[in-house]
Backbone as CSV, one residue per row, in Angstrom:
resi,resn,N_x,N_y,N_z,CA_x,CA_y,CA_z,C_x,C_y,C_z
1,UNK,-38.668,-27.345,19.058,-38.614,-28.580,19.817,-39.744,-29.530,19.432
2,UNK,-40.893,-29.058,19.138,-41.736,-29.817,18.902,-41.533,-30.531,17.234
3,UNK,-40.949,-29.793,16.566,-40.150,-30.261,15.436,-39.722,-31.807,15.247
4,UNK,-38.461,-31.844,16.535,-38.007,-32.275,16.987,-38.344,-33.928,17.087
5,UNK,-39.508,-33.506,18.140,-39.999,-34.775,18.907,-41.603,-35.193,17.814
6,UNK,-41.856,-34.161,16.681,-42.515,-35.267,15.442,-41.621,-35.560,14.347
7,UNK,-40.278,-35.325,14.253,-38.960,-36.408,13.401,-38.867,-37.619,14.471
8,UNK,-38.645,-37.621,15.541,-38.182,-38.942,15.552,-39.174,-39.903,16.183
9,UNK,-40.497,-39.370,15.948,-41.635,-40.025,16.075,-42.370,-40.488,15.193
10,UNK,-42.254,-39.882,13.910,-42.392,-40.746,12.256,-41.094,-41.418,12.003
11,UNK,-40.276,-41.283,12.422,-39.029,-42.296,12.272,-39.090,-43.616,12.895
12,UNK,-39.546,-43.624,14.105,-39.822,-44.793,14.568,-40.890,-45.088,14.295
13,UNK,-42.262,-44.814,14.217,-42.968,-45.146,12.936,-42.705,-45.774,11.779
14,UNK,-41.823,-45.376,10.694,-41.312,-45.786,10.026,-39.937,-47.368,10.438
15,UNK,-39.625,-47.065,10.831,-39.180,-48.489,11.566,-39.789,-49.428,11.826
16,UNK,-40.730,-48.863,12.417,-42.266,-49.753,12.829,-42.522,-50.719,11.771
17,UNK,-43.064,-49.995,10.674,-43.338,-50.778,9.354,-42.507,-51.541,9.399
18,UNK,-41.123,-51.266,8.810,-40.585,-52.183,7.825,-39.875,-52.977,8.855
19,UNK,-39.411,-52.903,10.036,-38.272,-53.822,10.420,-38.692,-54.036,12.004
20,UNK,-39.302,-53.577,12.529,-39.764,-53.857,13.977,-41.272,-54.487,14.855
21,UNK,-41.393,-54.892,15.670,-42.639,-55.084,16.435,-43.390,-53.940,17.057
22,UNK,-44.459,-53.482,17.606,-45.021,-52.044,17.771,-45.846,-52.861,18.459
23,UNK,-45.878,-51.876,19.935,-46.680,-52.516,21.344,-47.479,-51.139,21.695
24,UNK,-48.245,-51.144,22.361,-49.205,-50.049,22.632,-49.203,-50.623,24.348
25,UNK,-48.936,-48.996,24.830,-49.455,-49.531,26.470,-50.607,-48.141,26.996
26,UNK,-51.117,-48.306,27.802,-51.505,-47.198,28.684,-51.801,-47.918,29.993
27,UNK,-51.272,-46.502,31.265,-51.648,-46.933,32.153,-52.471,-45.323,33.176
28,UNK,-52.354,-45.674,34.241,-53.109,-44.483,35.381,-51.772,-44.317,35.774
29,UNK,-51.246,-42.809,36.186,-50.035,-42.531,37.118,-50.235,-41.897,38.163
30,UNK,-49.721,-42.172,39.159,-49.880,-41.305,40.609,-48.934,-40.764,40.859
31,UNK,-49.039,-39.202,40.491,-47.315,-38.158,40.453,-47.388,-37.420,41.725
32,UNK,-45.940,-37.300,42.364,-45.967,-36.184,43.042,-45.101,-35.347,42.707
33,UNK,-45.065,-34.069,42.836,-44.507,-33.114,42.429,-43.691,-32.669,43.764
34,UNK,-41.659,-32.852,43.590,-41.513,-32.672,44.941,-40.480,-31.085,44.903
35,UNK,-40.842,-29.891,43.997,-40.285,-29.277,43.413,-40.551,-28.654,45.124
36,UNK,-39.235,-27.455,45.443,-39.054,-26.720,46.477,-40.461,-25.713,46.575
37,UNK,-41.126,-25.858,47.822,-42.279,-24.743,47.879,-43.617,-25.292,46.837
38,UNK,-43.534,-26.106,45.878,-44.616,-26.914,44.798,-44.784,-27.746,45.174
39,UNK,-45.184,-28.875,46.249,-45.441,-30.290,46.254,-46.779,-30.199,46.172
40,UNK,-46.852,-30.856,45.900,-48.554,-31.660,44.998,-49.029,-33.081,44.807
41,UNK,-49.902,-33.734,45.178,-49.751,-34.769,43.966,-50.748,-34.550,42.882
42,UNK,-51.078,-35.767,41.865,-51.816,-35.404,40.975,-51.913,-37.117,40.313
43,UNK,-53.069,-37.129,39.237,-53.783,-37.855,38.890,-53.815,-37.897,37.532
44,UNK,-52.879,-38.735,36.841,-52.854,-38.669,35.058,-52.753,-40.321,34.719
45,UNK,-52.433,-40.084,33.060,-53.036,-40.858,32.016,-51.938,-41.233,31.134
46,UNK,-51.025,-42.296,30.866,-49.870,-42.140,30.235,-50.635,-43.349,29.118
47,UNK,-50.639,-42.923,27.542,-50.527,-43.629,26.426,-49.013,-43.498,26.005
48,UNK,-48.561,-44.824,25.410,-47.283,-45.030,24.897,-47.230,-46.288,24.191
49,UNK,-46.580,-45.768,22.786,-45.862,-46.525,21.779,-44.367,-47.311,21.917
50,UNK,-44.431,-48.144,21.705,-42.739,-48.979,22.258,-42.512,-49.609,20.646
51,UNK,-41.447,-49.486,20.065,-41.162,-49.757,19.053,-39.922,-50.903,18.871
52,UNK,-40.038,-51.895,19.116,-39.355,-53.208,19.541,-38.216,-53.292,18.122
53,UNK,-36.619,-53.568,18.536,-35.828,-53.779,17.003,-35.234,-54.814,17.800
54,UNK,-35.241,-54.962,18.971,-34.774,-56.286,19.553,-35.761,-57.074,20.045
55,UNK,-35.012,-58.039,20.704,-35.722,-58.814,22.326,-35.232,-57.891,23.348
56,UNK,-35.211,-57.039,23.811,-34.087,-56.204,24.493,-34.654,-54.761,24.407
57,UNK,-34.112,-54.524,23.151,-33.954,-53.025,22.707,-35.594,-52.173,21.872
58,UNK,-35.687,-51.193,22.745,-37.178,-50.564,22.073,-37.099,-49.204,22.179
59,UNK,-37.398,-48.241,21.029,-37.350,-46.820,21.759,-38.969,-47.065,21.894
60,UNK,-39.311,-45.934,22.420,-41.072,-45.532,23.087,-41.297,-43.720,22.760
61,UNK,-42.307,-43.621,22.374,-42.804,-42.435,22.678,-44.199,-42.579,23.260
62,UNK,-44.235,-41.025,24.377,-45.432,-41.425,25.183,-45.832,-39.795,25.122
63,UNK,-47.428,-39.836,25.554,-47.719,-38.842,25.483,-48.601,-38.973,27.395
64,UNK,-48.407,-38.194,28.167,-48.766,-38.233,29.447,-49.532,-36.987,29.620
65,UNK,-50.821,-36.716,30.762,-51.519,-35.683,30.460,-52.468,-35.548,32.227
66,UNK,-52.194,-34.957,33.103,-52.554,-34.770,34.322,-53.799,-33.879,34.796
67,UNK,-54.194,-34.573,36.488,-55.269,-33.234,36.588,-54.695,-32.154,37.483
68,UNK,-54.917,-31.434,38.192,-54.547,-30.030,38.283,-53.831,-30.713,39.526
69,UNK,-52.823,-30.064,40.101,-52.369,-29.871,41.151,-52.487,-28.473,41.918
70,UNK,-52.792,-28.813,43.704,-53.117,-28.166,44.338,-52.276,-27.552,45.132
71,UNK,-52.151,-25.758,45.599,-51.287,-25.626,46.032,-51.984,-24.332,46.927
72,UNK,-51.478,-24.141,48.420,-51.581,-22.899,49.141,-50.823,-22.151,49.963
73,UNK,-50.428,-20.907,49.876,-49.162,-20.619,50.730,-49.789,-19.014,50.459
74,UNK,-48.691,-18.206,51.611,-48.858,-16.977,52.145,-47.572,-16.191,51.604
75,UNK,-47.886,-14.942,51.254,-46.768,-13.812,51.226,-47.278,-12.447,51.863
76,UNK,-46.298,-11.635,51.466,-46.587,-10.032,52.028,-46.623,-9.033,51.029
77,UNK,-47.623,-8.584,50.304,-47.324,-7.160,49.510,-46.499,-6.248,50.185
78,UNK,-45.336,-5.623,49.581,-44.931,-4.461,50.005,-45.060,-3.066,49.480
79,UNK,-45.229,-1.864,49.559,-45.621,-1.157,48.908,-44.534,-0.293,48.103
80,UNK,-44.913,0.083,46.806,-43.691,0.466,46.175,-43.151,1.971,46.332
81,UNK,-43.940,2.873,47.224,-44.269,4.011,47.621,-44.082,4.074,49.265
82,UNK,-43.414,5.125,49.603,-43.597,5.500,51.299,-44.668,6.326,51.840
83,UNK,-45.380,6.814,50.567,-46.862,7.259,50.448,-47.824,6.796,50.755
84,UNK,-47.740,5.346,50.173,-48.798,4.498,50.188,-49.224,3.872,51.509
85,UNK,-50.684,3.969,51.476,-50.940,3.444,53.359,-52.172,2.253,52.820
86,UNK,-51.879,1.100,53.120,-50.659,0.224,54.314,-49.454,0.427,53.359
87,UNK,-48.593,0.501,54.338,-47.044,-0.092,53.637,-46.791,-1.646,52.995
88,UNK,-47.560,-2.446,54.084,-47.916,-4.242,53.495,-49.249,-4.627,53.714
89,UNK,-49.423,-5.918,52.907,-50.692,-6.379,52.914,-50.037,-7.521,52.703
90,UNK,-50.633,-8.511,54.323,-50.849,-10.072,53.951,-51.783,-10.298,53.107
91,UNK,-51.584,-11.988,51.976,-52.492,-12.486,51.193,-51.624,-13.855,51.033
92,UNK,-52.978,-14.387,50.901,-52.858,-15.915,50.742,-53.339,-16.237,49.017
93,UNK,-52.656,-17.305,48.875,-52.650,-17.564,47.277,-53.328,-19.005,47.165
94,UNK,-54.439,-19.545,46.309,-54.522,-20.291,45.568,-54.113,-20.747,44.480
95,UNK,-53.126,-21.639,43.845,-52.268,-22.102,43.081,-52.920,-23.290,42.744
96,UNK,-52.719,-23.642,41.040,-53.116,-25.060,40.551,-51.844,-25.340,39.552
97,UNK,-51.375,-25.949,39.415,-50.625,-26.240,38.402,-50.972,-27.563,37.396
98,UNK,-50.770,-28.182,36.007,-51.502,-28.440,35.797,-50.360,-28.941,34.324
99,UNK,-50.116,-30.637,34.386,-49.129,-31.348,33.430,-49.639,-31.597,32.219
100,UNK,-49.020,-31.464,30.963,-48.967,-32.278,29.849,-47.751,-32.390,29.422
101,UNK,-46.676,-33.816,29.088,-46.009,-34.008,28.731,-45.773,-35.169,27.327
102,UNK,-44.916,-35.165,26.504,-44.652,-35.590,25.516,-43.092,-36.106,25.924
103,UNK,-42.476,-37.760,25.484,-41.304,-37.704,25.959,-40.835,-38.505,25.115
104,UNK,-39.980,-38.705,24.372,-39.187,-39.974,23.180,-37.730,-40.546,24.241
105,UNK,-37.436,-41.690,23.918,-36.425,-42.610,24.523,-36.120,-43.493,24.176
106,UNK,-35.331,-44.366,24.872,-34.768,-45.691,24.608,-35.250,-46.565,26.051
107,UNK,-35.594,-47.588,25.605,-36.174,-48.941,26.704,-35.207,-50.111,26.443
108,UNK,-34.899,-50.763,27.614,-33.894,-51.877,27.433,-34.512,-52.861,28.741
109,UNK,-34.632,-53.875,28.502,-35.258,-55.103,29.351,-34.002,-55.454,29.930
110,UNK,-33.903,-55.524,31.240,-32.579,-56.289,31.955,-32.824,-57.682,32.580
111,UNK,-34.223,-58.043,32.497,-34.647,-59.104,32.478,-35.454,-59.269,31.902
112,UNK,-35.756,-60.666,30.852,-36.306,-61.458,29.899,-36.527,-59.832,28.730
113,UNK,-37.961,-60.247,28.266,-37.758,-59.433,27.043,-39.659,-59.030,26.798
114,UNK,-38.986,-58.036,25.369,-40.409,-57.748,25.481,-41.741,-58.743,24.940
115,UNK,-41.536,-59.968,24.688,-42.450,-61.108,24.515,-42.127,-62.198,25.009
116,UNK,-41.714,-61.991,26.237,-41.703,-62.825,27.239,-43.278,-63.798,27.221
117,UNK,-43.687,-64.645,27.635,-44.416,-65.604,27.459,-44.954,-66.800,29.064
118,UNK,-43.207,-66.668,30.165,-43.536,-67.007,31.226,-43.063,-65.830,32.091
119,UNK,-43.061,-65.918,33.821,-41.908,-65.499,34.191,-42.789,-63.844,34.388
120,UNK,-41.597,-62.864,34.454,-41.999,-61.653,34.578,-40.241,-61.067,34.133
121,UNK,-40.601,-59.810,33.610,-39.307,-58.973,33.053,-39.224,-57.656,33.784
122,UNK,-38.062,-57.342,33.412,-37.583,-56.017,33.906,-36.679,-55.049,32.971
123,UNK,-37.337,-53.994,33.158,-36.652,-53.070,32.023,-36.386,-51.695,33.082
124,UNK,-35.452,-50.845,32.005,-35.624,-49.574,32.315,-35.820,-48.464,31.463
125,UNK,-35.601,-47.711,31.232,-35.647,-46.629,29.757,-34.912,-45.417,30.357
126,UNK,-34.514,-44.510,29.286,-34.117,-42.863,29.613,-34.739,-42.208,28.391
127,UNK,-35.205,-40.653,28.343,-35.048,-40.283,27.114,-35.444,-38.726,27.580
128,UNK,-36.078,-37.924,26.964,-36.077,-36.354,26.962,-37.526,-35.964,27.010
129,UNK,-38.557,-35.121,27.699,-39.377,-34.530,27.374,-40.010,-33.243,27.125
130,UNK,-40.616,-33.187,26.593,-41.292,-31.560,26.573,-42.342,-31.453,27.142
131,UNK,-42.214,-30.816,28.687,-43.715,-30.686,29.468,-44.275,-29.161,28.942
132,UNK,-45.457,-29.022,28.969,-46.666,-27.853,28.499,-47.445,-28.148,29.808
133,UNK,-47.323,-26.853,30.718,-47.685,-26.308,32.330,-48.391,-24.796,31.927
134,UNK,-49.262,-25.661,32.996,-50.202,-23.952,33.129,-50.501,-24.044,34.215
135,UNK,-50.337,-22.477,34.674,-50.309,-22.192,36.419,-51.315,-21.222,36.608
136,UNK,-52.233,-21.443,37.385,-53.418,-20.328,37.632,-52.793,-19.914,39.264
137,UNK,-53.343,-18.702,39.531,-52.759,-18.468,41.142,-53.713,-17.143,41.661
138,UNK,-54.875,-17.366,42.522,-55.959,-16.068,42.734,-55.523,-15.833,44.150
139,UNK,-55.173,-14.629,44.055,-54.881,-13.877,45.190,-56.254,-13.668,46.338
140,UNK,-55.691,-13.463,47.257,-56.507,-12.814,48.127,-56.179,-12.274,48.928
141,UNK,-56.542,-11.144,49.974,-57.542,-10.122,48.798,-56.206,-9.973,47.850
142,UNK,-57.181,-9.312,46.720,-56.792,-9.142,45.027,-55.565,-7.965,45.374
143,UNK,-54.002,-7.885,44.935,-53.015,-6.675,45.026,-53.362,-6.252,43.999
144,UNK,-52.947,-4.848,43.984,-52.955,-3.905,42.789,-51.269,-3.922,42.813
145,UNK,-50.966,-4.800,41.812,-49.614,-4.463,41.217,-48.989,-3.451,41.156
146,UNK,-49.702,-2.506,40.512,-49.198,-1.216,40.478,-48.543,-0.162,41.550
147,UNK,-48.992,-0.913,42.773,-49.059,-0.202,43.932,-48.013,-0.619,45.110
148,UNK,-48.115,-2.547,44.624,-47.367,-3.237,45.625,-46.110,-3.930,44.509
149,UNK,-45.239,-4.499,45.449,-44.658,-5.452,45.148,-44.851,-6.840,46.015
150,UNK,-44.686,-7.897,44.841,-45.214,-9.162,45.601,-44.396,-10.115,45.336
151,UNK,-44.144,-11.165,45.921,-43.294,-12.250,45.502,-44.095,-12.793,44.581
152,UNK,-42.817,-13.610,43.191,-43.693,-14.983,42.542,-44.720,-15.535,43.309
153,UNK,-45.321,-16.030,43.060,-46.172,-16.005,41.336,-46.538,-14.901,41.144
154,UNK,-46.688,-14.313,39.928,-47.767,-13.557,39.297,-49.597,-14.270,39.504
155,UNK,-49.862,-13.226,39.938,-51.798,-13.492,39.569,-51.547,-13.857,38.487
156,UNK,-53.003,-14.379,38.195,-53.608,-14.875,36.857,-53.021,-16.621,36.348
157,UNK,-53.172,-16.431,34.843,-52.903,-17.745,34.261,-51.992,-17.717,33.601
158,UNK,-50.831,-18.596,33.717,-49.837,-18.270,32.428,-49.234,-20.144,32.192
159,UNK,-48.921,-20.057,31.145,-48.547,-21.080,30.911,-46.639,-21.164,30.173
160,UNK,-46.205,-22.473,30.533,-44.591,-22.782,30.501,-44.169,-24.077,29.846
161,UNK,-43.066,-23.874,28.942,-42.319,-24.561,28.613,-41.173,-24.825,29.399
162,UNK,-41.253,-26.557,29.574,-39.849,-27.139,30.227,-39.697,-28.339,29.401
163,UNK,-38.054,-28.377,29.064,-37.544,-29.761,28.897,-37.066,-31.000,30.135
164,UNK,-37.443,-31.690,29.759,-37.051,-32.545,31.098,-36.324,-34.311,30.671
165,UNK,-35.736,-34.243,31.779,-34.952,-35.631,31.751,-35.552,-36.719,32.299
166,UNK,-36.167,-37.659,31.604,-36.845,-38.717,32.328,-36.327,-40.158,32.178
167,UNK,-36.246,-40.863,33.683,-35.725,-41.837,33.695,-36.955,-43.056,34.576
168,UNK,-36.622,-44.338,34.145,-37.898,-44.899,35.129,-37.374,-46.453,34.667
169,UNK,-37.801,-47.335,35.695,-37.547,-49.075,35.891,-38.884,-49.442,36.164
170,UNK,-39.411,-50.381,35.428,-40.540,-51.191,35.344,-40.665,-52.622,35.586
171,UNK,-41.714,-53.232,35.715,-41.719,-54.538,35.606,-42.604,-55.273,35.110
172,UNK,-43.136,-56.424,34.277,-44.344,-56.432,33.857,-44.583,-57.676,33.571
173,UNK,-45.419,-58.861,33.687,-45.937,-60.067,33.443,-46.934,-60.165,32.203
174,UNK,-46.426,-61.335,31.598,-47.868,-61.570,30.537,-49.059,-62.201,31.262
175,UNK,-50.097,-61.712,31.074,-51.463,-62.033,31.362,-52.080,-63.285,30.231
176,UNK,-52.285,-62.819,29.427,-52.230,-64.219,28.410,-51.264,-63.370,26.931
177,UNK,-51.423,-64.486,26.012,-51.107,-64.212,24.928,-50.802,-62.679,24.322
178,UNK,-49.648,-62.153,24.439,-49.301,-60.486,23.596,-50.323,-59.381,24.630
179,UNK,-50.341,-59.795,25.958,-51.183,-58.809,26.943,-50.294,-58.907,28.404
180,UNK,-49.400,-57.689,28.562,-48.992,-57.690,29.910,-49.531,-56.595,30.720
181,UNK,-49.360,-57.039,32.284,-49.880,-55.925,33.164,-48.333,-55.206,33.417
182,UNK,-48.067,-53.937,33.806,-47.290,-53.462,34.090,-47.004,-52.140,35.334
183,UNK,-45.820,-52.152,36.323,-45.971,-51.230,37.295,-44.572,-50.274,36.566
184,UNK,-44.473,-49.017,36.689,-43.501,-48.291,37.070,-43.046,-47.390,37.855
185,UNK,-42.080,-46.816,37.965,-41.471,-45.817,38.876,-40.956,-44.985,37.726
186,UNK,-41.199,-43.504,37.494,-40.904,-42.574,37.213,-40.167,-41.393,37.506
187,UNK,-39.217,-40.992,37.249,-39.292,-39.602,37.486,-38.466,-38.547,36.498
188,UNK,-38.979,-37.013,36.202,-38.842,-36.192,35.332,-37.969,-35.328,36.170
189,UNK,-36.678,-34.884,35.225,-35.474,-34.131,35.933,-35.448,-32.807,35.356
190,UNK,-35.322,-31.935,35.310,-35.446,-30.288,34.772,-34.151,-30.546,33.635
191,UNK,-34.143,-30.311,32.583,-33.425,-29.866,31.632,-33.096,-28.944,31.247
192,UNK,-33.913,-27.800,32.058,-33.644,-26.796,30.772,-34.298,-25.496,32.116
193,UNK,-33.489,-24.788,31.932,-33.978,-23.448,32.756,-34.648,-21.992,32.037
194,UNK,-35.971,-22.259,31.660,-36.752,-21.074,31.069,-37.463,-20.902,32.293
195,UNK,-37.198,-19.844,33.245,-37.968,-19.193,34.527,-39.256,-18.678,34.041
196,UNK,-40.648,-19.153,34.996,-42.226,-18.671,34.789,-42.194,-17.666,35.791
197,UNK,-42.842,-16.818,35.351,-43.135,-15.955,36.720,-44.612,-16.327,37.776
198,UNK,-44.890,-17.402,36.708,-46.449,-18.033,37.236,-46.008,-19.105,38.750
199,UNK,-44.864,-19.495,38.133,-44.316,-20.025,39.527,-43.779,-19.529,40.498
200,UNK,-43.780,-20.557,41.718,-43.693,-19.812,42.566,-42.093,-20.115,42.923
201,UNK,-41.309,-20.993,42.683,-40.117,-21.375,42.608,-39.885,-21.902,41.354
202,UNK,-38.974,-21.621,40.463,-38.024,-22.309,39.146,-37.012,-22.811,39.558
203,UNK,-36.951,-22.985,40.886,-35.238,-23.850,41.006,-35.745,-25.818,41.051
204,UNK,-34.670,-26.384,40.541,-35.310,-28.040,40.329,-36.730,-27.892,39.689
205,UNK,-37.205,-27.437,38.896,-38.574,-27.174,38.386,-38.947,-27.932,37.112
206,UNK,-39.595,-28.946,36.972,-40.408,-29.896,37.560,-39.208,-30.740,38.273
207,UNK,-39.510,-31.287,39.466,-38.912,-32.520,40.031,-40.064,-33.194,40.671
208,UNK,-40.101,-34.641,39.611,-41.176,-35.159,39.926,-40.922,-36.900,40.376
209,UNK,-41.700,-37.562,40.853,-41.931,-38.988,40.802,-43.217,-39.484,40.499
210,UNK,-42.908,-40.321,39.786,-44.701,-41.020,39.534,-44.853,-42.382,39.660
211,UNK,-45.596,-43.259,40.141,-45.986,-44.582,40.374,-47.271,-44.811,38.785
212,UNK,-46.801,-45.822,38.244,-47.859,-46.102,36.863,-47.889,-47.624,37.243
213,UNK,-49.336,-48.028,36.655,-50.023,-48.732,36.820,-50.712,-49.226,35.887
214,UNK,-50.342,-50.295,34.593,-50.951,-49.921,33.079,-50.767,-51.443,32.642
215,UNK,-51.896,-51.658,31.332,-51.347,-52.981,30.362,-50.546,-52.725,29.236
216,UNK,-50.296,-53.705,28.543,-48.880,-53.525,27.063,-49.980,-54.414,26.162
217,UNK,-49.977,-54.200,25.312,-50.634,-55.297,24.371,-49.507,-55.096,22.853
218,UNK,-49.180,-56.174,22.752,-48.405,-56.294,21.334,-48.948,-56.975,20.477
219,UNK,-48.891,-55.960,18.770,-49.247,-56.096,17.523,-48.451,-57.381,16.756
């Protein structure tokens, strides 16, 4: 996959050169994570390339990158033995989870365009990503696996691959000359079902929304 998403990221590159305009944005995003049993919010950083072949038409690749999300909840060890004394042990879990995503697409302005000059525009985009998640989760007190059975998560650190479907509508004004400010609405749809045991639910996993907040400057 990662294959993948550096072909059609030297491709539009290559477009870049010879036949298109190339805009650079970054902004701050404010995500929440509204996955069943995972809500969170969190605090990231979206850089992105927009590769203009119209007034209209642009694909983008972006690279997005978050700080940890916070998470706390309760289960019951059970014991895997009728030997074993206690039979259960309450414990409470500390959970962080923790985004980097990569995403390629298509952008289309439904109002004005991307060098707009007065006025303010409106676009939307779709395209595919590959999020890279790592889930830490410290028990307390510490189970001996061996001994109990416990619901997801697993202790420790593990990290996950997900594909995801991302869709989002923006809006954005020029500030002066080839410099716009820009807001969006985000959100990342699960594509692809590879179950973590680091999580604590894989069903809708990531289901997210994000609010971005960023400038565009065009080359």
């Amino acid at each position: 996959m990662k294959r993948v998403f550096t072909i059609v990221f030297l491709i539009c590159c290559f477009n870049c050169r010879s036949q298109t305009v190339f805009s650079l944005a970054s902004d701050i995003s404010f995500l929440r994570n509204l996955s069943p049993g995972q809500k969170f919010f969190a605090l990231g950083q979206t850089i992105k390339g927009n590769f203009h072949f119209t007034q209209k038409d642009a694909a983008y690749a972006w690279l997005s990158y978050y700080s940890k999300g916070k998470l706390n909840f309760k289960g019951t060890a059970k014991s895997k033995s009728l030997l074993t004394n206690p039979q259960q042990i309450p414990y409470s879990v500390r959970s962080t989870i923790k985004y980097n995503q990569y995403s390629v697409g298509w952008k289309r302005y439904l109002k004005g365009s991307f060098d707009i000059e007065k006025d303010w525009a409106l676009y939307g985009y779709a395209g595919f990503g590959l999020l890279f998640g790592k889930a830490e989760n410290v028990f307390d007190p510490g189970i001996d696996t061996i001994e109990y059975n416990i619901d997801t998560p697993f202790p420790g650190i593990g990290k996950f691959t997900k594909l995801t479907f991302d869709i989002g509508l923006g809006a954005e004004y020029p500030v002066i000359t080839d410099l716009y400010v820009y807001s969006e609405i985000r959100t990342w749809i699960a594509a692809s079902d590879y179950p973590s045991g680091y999580l604590r639910n894989n069903k809708n996993f990531p289901s997210v929304i994000a609010l971005n907040i960023g400038a565009r400057i065009l080359f």
